[in-house]
N, CA, C and O of each residue as an XYZ file, in Angstrom:
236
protein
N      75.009     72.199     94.667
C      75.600     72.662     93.432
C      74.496     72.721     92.374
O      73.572     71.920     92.513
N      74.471     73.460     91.461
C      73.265     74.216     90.458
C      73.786     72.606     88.835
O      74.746     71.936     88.453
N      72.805     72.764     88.628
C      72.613     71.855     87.438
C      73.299     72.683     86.392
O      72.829     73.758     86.019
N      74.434     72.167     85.912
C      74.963     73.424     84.402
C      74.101     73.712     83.397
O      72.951     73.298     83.251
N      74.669     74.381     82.775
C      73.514     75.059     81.795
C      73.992     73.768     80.876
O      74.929     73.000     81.098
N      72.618     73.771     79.261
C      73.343     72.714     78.640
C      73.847     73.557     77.412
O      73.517     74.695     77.080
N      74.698     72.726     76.856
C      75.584     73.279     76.072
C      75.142     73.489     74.802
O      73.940     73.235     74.716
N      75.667     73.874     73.718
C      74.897     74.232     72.151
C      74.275     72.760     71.510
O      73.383     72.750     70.661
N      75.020     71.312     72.169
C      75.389     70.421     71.483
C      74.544     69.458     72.235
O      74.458     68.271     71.922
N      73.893     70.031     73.287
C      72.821     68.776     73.616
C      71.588     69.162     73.649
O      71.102     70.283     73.800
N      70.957     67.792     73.445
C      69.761     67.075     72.562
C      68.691     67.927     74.173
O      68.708     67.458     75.311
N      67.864     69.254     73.718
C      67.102     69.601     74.647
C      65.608     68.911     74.619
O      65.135     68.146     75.460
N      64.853     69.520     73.116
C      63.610     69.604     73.282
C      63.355     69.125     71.170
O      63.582     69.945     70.281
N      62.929     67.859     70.952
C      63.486     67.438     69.858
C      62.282     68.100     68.562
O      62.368     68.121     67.334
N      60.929     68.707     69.751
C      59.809     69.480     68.916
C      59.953     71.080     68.747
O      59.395     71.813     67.930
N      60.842     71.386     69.735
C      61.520     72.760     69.698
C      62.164     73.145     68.389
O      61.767     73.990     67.587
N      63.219     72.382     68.320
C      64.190     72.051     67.225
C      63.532     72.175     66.128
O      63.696     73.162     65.410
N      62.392     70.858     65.721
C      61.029     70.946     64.736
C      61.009     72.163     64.096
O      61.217     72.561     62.950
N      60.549     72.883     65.676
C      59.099     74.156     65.011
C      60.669     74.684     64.377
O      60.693     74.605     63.149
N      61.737     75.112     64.891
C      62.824     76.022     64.667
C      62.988     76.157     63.208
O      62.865     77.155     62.499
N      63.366     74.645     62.837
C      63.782     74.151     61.422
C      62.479     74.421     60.612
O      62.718     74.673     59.431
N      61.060     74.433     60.976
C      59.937     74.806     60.186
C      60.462     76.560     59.941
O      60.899     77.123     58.938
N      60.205     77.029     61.240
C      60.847     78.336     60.783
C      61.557     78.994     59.589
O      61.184     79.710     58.660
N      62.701     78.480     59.973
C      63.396     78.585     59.467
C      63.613     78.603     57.768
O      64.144     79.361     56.956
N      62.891     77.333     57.730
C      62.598     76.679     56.307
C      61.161     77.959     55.017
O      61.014     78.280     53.838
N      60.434     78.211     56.544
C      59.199     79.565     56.109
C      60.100     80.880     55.346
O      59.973     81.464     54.270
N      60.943     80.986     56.359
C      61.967     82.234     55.876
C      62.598     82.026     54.771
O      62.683     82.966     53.981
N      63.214     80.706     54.432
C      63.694     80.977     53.099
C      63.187     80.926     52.292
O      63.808     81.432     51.358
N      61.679     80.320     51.866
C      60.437     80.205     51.101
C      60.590     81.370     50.865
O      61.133     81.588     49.781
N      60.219     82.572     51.689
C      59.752     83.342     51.900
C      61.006     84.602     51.078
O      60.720     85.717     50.641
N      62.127     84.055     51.090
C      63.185     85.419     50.874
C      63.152     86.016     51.448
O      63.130     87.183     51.056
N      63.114     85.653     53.197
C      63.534     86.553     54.487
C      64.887     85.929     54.664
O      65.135     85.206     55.629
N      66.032     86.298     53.438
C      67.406     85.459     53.619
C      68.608     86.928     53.294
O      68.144     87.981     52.856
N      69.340     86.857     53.431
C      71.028     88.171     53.331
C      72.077     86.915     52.646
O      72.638     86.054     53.324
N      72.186     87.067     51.005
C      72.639     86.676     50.525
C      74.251     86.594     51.465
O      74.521     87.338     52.408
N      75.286     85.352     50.836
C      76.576     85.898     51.727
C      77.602     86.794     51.036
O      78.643     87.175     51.571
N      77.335     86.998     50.194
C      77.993     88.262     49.583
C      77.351     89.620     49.718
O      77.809     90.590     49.116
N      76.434     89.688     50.400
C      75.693     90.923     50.809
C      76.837     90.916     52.483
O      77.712     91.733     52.769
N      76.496     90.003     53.088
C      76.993     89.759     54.471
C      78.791     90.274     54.201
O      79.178     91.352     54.652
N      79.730     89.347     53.431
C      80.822     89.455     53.050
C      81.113     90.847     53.105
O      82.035     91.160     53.858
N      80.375     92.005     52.306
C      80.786     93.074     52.058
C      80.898     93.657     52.779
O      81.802     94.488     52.869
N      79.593     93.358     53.979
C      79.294     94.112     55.478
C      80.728     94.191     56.376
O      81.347     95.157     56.823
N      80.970     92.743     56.436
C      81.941     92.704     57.085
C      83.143     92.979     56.766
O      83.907     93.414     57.628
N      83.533     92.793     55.538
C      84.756     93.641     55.373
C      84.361     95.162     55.106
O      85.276     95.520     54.365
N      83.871     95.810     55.209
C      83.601     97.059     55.804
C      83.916     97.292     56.825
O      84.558     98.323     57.027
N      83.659     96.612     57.644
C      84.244     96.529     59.476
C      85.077     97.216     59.654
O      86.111     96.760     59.167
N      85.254     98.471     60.291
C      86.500     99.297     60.736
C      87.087    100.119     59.628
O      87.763    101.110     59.903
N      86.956     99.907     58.904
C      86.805    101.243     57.563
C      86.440    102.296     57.612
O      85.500    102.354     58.405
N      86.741    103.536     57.042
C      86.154    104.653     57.139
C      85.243    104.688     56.298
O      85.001    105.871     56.055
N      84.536    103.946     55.660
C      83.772    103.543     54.897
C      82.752    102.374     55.168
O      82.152    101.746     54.297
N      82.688    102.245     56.140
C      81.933    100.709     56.524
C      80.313    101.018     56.685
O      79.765    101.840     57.420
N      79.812    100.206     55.875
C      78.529     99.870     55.662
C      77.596     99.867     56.598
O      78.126     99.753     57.703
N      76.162     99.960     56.668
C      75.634     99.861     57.034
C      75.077     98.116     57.055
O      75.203     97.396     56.064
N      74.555     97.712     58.167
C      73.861     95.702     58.186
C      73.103     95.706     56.997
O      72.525     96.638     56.437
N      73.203     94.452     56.688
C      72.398     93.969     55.348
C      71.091     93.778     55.611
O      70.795     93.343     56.724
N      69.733     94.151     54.345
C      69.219     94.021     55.079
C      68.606     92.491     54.282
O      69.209     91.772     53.484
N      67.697     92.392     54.643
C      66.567     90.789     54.184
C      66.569     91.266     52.191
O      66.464     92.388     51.695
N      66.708     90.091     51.579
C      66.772     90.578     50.274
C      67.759     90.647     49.493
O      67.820     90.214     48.342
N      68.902     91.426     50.347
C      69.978     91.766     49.629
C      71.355     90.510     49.377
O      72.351     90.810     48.719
């Protein structure tokens, strides 16, 4: 029998995680972020005859 995959919620690689959260942390320095009212609008656009184009970085 095959080893399961692991799930969202377990503890893999705790320097992985690190660099991720460094990442992560660069991008918002940075204003590589989609406000959620940029996002909000996107999505209620969804299925509209009017629906938006993805948000992009910035907005």
């Amino acid at each position: 029998m095959s080893k399961p995959e692991p799930s969202l919620f377990d503890q893999i690689d705790d320097d992985a995680e690190a660099a991720a959260d460094a990442r992560a942390d660069a991008d918002i320095a940075a204003g590589r972020t989609i406000s959620h009212e940029a996002m909000k609008r996107w999505l209620l656009s969804w299925g509209t005859p009017d629906e938006s184009p993805a948000p992009k970085c910035g907005e």
